[in-house]
PASEBA-1860 file (N, C-alpha, C; in nm, 3 decimals):
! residues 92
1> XXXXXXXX> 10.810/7.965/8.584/10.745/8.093/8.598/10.682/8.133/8.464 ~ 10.533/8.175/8.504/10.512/8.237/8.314/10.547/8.366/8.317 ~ 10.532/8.415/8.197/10.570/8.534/8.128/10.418/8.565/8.134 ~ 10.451/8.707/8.145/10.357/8.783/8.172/10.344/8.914/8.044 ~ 10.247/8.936/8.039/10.247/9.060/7.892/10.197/9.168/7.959 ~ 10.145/9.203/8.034/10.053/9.329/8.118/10.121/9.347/8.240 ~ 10.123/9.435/8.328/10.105/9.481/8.467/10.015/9.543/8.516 ~ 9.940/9.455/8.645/9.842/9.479/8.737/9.925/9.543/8.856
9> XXXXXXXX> 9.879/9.647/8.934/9.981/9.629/9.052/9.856/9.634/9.166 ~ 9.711/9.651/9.128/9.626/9.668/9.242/9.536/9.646/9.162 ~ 9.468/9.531/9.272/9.293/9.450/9.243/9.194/9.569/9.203 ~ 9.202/9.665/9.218/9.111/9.797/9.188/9.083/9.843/9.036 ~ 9.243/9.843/8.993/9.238/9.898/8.860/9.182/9.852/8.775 ~ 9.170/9.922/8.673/9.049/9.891/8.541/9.112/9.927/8.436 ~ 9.253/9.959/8.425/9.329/9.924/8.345/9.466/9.839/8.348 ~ 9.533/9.788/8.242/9.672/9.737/8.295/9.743/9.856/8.191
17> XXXXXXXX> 9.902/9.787/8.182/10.018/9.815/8.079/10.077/9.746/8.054 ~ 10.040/9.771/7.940/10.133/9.646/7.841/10.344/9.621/7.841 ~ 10.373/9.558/7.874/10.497/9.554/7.862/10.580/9.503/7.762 ~ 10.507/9.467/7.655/10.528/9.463/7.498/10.416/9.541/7.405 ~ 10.476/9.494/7.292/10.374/9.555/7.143/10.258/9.471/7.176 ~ 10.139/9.534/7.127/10.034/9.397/7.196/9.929/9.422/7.021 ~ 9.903/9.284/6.986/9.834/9.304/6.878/9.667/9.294/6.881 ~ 9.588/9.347/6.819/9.518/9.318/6.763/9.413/9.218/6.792
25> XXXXXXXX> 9.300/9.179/6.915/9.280/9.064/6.905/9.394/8.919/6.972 ~ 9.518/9.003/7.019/9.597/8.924/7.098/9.570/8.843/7.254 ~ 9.551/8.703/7.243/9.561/8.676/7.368/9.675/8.689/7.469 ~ 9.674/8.696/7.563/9.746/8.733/7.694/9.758/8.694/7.814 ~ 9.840/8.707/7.870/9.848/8.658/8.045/9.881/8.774/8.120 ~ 9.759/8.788/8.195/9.769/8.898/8.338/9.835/8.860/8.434 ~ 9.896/8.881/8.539/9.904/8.830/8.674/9.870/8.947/8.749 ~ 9.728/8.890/8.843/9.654/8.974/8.921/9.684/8.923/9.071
33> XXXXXXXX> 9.767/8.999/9.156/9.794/8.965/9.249/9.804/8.837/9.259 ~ 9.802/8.706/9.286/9.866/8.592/9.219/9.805/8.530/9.165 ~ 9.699/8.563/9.107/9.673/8.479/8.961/9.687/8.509/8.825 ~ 9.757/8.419/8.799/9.730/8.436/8.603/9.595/8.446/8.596 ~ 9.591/8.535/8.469/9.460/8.554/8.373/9.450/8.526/8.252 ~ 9.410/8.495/8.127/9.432/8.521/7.990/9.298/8.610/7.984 ~ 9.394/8.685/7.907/9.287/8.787/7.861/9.310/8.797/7.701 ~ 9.200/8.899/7.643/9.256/8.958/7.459/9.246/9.084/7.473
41> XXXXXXXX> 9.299/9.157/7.398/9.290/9.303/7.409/9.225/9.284/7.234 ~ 9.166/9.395/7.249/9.098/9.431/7.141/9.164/9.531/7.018 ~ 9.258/9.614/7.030/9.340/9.707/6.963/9.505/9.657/6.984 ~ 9.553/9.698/6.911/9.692/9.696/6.904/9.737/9.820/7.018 ~ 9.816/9.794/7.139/9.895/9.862/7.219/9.973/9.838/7.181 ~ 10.052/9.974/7.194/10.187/9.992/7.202/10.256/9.931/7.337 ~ 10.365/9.927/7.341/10.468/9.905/7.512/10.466/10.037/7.588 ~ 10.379/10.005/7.695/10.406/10.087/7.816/10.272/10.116/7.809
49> XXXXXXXX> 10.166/10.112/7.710/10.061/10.183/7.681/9.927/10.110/7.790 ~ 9.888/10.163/7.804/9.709/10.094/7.891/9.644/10.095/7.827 ~ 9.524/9.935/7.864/9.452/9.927/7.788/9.295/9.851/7.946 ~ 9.239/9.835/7.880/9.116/9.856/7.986/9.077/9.729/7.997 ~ 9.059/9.695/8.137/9.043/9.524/8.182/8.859/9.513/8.176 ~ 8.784/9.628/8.170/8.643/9.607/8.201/8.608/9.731/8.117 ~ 8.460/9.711/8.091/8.365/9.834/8.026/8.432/9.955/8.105 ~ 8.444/10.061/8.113/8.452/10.199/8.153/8.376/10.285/8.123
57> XXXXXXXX> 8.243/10.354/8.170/8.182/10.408/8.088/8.186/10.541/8.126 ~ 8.141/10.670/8.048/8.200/10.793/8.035/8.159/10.857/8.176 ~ 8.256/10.900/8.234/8.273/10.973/8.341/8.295/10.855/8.476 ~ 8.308/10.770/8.445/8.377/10.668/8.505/8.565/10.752/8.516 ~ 8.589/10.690/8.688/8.765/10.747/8.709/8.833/10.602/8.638 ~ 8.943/10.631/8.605/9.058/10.531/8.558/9.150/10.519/8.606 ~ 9.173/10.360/8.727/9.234/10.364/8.781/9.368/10.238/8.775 ~ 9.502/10.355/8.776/9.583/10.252/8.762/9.730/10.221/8.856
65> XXXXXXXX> 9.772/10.116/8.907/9.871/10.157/9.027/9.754/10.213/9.152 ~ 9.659/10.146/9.165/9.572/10.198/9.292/9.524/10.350/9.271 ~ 9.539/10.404/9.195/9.592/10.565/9.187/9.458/10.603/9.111 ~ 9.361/10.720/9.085/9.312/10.716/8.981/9.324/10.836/8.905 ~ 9.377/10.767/8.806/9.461/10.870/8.714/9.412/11.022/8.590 ~ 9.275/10.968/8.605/9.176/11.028/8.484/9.035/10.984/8.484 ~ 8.971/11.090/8.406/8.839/11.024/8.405/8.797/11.020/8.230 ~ 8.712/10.934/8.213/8.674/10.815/8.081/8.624/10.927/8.002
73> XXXXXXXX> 8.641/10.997/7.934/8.539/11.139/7.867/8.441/11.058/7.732 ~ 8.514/10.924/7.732/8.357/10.848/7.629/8.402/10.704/7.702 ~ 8.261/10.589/7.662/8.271/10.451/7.668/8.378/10.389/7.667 ~ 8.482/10.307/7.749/8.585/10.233/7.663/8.530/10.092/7.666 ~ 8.529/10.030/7.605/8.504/9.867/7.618/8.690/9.801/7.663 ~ 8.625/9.671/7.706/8.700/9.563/7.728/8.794/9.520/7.658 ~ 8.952/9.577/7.712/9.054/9.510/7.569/9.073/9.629/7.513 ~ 8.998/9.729/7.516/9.047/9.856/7.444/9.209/9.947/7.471
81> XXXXXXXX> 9.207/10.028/7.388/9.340/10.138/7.416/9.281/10.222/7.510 ~ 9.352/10.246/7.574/9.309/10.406/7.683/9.438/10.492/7.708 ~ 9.352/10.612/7.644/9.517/10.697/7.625/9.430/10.859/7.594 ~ 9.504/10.966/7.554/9.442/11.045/7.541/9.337/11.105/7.490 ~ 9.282/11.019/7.385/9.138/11.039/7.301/9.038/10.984/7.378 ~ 9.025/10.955/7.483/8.936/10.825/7.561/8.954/10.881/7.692 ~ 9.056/10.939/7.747/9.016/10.999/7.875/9.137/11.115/7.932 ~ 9.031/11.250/8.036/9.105/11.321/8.033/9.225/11.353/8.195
89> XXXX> 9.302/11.418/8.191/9.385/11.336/8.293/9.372/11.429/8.451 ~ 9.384/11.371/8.547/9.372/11.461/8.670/9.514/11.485/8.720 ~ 9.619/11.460/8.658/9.771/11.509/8.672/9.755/11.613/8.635 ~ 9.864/11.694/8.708/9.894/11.828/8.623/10.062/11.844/8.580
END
């Protein structure tokens, strides 16, 4: 079985979460419904943190767990962090 560094839980989303520290330019393995991926993230995530599988561009929704959680209030690129400076949330 591989080890996995992200969680996908739905083909939709346009972000994952990291389930470790993720560095910098780090390569990675997704599992997207059953395929591995390698991917790189572009910023250092933290654990637990999301980071963005595709361009997102501003006013684009962000969707994660099928769910969509927020919308993009600037550009995110590919591999990026997405967290509160980058988009604002539709939870209350």
């Amino acid at each position: 079985m591989k080890k996995i560094d992200a969680i996908i839980l739905n083909k939709n989303d346009n972000v994952a979460t990291s389930l470790k520290k993720l560095n910098s330019n780090e390569k990675i393995i997704l599992k997207i419904e059953d395929d591995f991926v390698h991917f790189t993230v572009k910023d250092s995530i933290k654990i637990f943190h999301k980071f963005s599988l595709r361009n997102i561009r501003k006013g684009d929704k962000v969707f994660k767990y099928g769910e969509v959680i927020g919308i993009a209030t600037k550009e995110i690129k590919k591999g990026k962090h997405v967290h509160v400076d980058n988009i604002t949330s539709l939870r209350v």
